[in-house]
N, C-alpha and C positions, 0 to 999 in steps of 0.2 A: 504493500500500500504506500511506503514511503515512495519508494523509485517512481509509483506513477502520481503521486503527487506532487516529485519534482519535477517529473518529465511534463508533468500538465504548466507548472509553474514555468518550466523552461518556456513551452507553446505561448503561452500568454505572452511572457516577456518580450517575445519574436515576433509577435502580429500585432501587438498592441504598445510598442513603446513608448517609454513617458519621456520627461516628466510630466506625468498629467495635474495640472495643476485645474483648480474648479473655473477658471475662465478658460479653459484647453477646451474641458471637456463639454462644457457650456457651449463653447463654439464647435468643436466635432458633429453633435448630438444636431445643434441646427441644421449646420451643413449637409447631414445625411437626412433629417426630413425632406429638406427643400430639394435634394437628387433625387431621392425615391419620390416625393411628391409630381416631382417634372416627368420622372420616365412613367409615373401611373400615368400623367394627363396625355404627355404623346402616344399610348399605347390605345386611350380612350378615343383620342383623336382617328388613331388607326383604326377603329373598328376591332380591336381585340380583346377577346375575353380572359386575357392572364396579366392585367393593369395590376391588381395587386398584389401576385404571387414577384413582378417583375420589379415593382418601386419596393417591395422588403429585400430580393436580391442586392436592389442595387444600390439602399441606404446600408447593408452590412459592409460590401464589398468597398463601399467608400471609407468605413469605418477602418479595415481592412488595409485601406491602399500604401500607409507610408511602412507600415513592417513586411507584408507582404508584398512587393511591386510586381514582379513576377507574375504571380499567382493570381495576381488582380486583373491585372492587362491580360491574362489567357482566359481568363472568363469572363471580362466585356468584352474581349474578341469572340468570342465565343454565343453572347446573349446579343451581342451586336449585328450579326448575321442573321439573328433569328427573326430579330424586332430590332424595332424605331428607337424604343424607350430607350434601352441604354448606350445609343448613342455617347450621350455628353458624357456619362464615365467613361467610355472609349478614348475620348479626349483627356480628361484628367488623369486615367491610368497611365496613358502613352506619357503626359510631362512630369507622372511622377518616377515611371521606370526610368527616362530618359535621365533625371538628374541624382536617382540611389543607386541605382543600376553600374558600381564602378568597372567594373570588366567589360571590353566593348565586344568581344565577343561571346561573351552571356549574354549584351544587350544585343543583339544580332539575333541570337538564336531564339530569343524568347518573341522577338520581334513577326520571327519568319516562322514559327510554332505558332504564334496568335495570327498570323495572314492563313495558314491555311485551315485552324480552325473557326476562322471570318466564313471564310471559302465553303468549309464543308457544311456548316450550318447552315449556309444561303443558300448550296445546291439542296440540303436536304429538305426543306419550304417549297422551294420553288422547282424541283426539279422537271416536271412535266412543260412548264410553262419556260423556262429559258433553254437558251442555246448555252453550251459548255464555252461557245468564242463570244458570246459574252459573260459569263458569269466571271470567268476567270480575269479577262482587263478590267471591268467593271470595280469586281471586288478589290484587285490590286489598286487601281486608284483611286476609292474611296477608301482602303487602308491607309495610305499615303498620305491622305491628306487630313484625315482626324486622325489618326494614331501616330506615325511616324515622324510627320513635322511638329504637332507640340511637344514629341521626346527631343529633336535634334534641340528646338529653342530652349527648352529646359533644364539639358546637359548642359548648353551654351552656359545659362544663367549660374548652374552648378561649379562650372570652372572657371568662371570671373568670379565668383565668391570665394572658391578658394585660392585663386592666385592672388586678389586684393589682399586676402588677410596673409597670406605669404609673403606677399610684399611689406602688407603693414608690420610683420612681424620683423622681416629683415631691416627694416626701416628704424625699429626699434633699439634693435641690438646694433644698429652702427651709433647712433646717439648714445647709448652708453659707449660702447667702445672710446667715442668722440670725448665724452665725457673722463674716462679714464685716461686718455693720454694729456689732456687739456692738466690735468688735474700732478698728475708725473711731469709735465712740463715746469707747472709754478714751485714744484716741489726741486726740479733739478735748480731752478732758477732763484730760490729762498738759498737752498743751499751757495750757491754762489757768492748771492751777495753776504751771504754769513763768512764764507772764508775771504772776501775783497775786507770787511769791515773787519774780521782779527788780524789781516797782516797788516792793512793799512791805519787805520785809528787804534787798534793796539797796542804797535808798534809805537805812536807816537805820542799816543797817552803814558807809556810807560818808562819814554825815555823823561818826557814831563815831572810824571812822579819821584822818578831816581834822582834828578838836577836840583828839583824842588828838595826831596830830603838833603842832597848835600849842602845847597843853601843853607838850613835852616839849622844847621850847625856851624856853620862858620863864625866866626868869633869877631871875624871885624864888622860883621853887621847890628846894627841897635835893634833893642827888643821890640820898637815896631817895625822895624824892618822884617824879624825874624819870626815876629805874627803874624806878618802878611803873605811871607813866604810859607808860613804852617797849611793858612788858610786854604794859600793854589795847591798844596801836595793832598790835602783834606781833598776838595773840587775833583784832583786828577784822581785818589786812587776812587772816590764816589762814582765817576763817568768810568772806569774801567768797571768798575763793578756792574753799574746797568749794562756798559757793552758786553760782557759775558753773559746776561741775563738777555738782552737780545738774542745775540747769536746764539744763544741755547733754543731761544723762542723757533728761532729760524730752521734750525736743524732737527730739532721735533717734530717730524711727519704727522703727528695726533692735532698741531696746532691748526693744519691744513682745513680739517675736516673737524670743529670741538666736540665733543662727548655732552647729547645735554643729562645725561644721568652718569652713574659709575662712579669710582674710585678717581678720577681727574676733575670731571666736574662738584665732586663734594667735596674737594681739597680746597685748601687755603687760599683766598682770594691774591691777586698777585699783588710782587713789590711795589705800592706808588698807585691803589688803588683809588677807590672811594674815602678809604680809612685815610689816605694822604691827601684829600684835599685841605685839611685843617692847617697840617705842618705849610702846606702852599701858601694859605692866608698868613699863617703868625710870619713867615719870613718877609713876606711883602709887606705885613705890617711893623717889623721889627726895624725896615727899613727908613721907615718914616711915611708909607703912604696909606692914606685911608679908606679901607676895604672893610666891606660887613658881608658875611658869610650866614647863606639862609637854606634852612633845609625845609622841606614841606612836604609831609604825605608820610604813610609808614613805610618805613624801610625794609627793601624788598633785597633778597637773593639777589646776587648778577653772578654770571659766568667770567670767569677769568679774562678772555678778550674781553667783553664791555665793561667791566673795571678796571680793567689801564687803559682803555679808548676815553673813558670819563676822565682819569686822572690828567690825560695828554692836552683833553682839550682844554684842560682849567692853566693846565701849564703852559699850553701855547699861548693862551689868552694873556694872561699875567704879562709871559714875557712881549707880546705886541702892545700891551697896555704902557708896561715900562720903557718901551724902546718910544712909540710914537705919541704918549702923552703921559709925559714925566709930571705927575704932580697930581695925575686927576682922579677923585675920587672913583672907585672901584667896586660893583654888586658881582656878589658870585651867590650862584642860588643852584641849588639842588631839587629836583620837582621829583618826587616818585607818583608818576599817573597811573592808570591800571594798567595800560600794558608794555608800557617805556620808562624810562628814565629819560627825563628834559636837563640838561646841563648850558648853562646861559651865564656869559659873562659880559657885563658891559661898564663900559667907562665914559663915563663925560668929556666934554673941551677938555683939554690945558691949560691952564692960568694965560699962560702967555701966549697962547692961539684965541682968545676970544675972537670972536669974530668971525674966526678963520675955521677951514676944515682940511688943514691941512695934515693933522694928525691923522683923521679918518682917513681920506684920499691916501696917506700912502700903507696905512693897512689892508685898505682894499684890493693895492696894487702886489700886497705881498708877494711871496714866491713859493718855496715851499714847504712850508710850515704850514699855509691851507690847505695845499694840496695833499699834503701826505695827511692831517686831519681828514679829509675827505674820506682818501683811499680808505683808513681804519675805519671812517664809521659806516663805510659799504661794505665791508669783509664782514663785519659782524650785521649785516642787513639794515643799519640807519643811516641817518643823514645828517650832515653840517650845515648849516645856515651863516655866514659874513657880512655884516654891509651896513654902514652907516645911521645913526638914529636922528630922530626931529631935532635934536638940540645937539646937533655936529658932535653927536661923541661917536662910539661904538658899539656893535654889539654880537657876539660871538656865540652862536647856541647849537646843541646836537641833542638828537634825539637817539638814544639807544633801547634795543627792547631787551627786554630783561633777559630772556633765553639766548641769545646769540643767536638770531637767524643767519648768521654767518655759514652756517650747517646747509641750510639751504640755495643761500649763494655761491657756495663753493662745489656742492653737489651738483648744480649745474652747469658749474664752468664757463657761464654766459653762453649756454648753448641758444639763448633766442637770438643771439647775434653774430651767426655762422649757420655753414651748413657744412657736411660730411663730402667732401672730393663733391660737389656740386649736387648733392642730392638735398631736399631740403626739408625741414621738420615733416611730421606728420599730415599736420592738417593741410602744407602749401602741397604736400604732395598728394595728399588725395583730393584736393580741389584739382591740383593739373592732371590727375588722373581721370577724372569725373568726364569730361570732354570726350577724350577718347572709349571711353567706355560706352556714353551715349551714341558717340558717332556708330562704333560696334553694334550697339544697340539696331539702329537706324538702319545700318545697311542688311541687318538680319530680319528686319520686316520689310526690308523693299526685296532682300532674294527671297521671302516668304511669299510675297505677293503675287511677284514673277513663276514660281515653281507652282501657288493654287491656280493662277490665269492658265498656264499653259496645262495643267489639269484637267480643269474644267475645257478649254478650246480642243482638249486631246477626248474629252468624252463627250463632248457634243459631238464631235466631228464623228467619235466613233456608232454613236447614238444614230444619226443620221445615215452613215453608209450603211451600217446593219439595217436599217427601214427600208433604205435601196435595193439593197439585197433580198428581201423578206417579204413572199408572196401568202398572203392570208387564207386559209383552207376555203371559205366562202369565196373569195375571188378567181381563185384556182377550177372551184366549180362550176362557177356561171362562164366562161371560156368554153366555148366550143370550136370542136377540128373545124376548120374550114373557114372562119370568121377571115375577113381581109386582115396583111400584116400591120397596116397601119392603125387599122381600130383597134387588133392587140397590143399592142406597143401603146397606144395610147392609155390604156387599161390599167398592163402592167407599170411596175414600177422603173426607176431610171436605172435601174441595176448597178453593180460593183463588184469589177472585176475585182479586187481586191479579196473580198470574201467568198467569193465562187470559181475563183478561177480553179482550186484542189478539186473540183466537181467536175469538172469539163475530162471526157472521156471516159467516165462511168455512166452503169446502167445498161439499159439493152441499148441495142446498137441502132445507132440513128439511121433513118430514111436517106438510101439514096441520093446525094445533089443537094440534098438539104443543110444550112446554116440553121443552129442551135444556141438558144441561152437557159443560165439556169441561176435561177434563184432558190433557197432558202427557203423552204414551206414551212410556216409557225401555225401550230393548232390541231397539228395530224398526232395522234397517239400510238404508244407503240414501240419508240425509240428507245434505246439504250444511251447508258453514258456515253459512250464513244460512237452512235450514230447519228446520223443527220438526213431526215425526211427533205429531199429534193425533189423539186418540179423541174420538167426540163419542157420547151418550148422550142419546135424544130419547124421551120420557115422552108417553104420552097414555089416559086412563081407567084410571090407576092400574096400567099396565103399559110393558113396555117396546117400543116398536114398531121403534125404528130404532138399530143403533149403525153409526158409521161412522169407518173411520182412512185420516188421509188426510193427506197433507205439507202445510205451510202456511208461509211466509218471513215470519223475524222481522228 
């Protein structure tokens, strides 16, 4: 009992695949009333009495069609032949084999299995009443043209769907790729400027500090002399010390990319953070200038870069403060908003610039002391802000967010402003893809077009010369021997050699001197699959002397 309730489980899983989700199944369920509803009303329309046995076939079989494709298409080829009604599942089985269907020659076979069970079902209806030269073109081109062309359009549809996501997938993994070398680039190039910065300001910070200590022992110089001298070797070994704490920064691959959780982001806020913006204020005040220092909002966590990007900007500011307007009062304010840190420094005129704005004007002109502000407060995802205030001072402010979106901007590498060896993001590239796929689209419903015209123009045409061909049993009768040849000829049909010429030379043997046509006789009973009830009409002195019907194997 187990085995066949998995083998049953198996079955389900295979003809009924999900995920069926309750708006799936909501729309299956429709979908298969309104097919079975349609093939009951065509079969009604037909005059048939199996409307309903034919719209339950053909709401299961639609039920049916995306596990099964095979099996569905051979029994609407199959109920298609027989009846009207299940036409349109004809159609839909044919563009759902065409695009599950992945083996082209499965798809083939199952293709030319359901034409000749079209075939044998139509001869088995109809078998009395058509001819085998037509049942067979007939049936081939009305398979052709509901089954086999919505499968070609359907695989069509099937292999641009998965070459797009092929594409899109490829498209993907170069942007990272992109991303990864973009990212080993700044990382070869940190490290550089980390070993330019220990040979060259190293080297010369250190020769500073040695010259400075021997200064500041010498004996011929006075004890302010030799405080001042303490003070540059203090200055020199402090800037050696941040330049190691740089160049550590720089050669630390983790700074690339910050950690916003773990053991590096819970460690100690760095040298000259937030905590040193106070020491920043007491020295500028120590110096004689007047600064008031405000903090506002509850004090939030920051990540190691955006507590020395804060620190820098308080420090840049100071020192443009100092350099371009010596004297003037000074705001340093600390903002913790909900989801940044506001850092803003500004200074009024100079005593001796009133008037003027000259102080500002050459802050603004700076060099790179904004610029490298900038760069730091974009690595860590914010922004700087420089430029002049109403009362000709200045004002100097960044915004950093608390988490280091730096993580994010490095992670992309500025991929929105590149493209891969000339391929371009996603989106531009399935927009330029979008065109050419239409176009695809477009030329596959004008050869669609062109393959139903010449269809249709191939079976009227054939339609037509089989009637040429095709003398009716009652017309056949009312002919009598002897009638003149042009009133028979008027009678009969225009004939077609085409269809009758395999008939010329069978039968009993014609009259003497006499010219012979032969047509097709439709209505005579009798015939086998493989025979054909022929009239033959034999002409001599402008009359008719002989007609003869008689079975003939085609």
């Amino acid at each position: 009992m187990e085995a066949i309730a998995r083998a049953w489980k198996t079955v389900v899983r295979t003809a009924l695949p999900g995920p069926w989700r309750p708006r799936r199944v909501v729309g299956e369920a429709v979908l298969a009333l309104v097919m079975g509803g349609f093939a009951a009303l065509l079969e009604l329309l037909s005059n048939s009495g199996l409307a309903v046995p034919f719209g339950l076939a053909v709401a299961v079989l639609w039920v049916l069609r995306r596990g099964l494709p095979a099996t569905v298409l051979l029994a609407a080829a199959a109920l298609a032949g027989w009846a009207v009604g299940p036409v349109p599942l004809l159609v839909c089985a044919g563009w759902t084999a065409g695009a599950r269907i992945r083996r082209v020659w499965s798809l083939v076979g199952a293709f030319v299995v359901g034409w000749l069970l079209f075939t044998a079902t139509g001869v088995l209806k109809d078998s009395t009443s058509l001819s085998p030269k037509l049942v067979l073109p007939l049936s081939l081109g009305f398979f052709l043209v509901f089954a086999v062309l919505p499968a070609l359009y359907g695989r069509y549809r099937a292999q641009r769907r998965a070459l797009l996501d092929a594409l899109r997938e490829r498209n993907e993994q170069l942007l990272r790729e992109r991303v990864m070398v973009v990212h080993q680039a700044r990382l070869r190039e940190r490290h550089r400027i980390a070993q330019d910065m220990h040979d060259s300001l190293g080297h010369q910070l250190a020769l500073i500090s040695v010259h400075s200590g021997a200064l500041e022992v010498d004996r011929t110089l006075t004890d302010r002399q030799r405080e001042a001298v303490g003070v540059l070797r203090q200055a020199a070994v402090a800037a050696m010390r941040e330049l190691r704490e740089v160049v550590g920064v720089l050669h630390d691959e983790s700074t690339a990319l910050p950690p916003t959780s773990g053991p590096a982001a819970a460690g100690p806020p760095a040298r000259g953070g937030v905590d040193g913006v106070g020491e920043l204020v007491e020295s500028s005040r120590a110096a004689g200038t007047e600064i008031e220092l405000t903090v506002e909002g509850e004090r939030r966590p920051l990540s190691a870069s955006v507590d020395h990007a804060a620190y820098r900007i308080v420090q840049e500011a100071l020192t443009n403060a100092h350099k371009h307007a010596p004297g003037a009062p000074i705001g340093v304010a600390l903002r913790y908003e909900p989801d940044a840190l506001v850092v803003e420094v500004t200074n009024s005129r100079a005593p001796e610039l009133v008037g003027a704005r000259v102080g500002a004007g050459a802050a603004v002109s700076g060099g790179q002391g904004l610029a490298g502000l900038r760069e730091r407060a974009r690595l860590v995802g914010g922004m700087v802000h420089a430029g002049p205030t109403p009362e000709h001072g200045f004002r100097l402010a960044g915004v950093l967010p608390y988490e280091g979106a730096e993580q994010d901007a490095a992670a992309t590498g500025g991929a929105e402003d590149w493209t891969v060896d000339g391929l371009p993001p996603v989106e531009e590239a399935e927009s330029r893809r979008r065109s050419p796929a239409m176009g695809c689209a477009l030329g596959v419903v004008v050869v669609a077009l062109v393959v139903l015209g010449l269809l249709v123009w191939g079976v009227v045409a054939f339609v037509k010369g089989t009637n040429d061909a095709t003398v009716q049993k009652p017309m056949y009768d009312q002919i009598r021997v002897g009638t003149a040849e042009t009133e028979v000829l008027q009678t009969l049909p225009r004939g077609n050699d085409f269809f009758t010429d395999t008939y010329k030379g069978t039968g009993p043997e014609a009259p003497v001197g006499a010219h012979c046509r032969w047509f097709v006789l439709s209505g005579a009973p009798g015939a086998g699959w493989n025979e054909e009830h022929v009239a033959r009409f034999c002409f001599r002195d402008g009359a008719l002397v002989e007609k003869q019907e008689y079975v003939a194997r085609v």
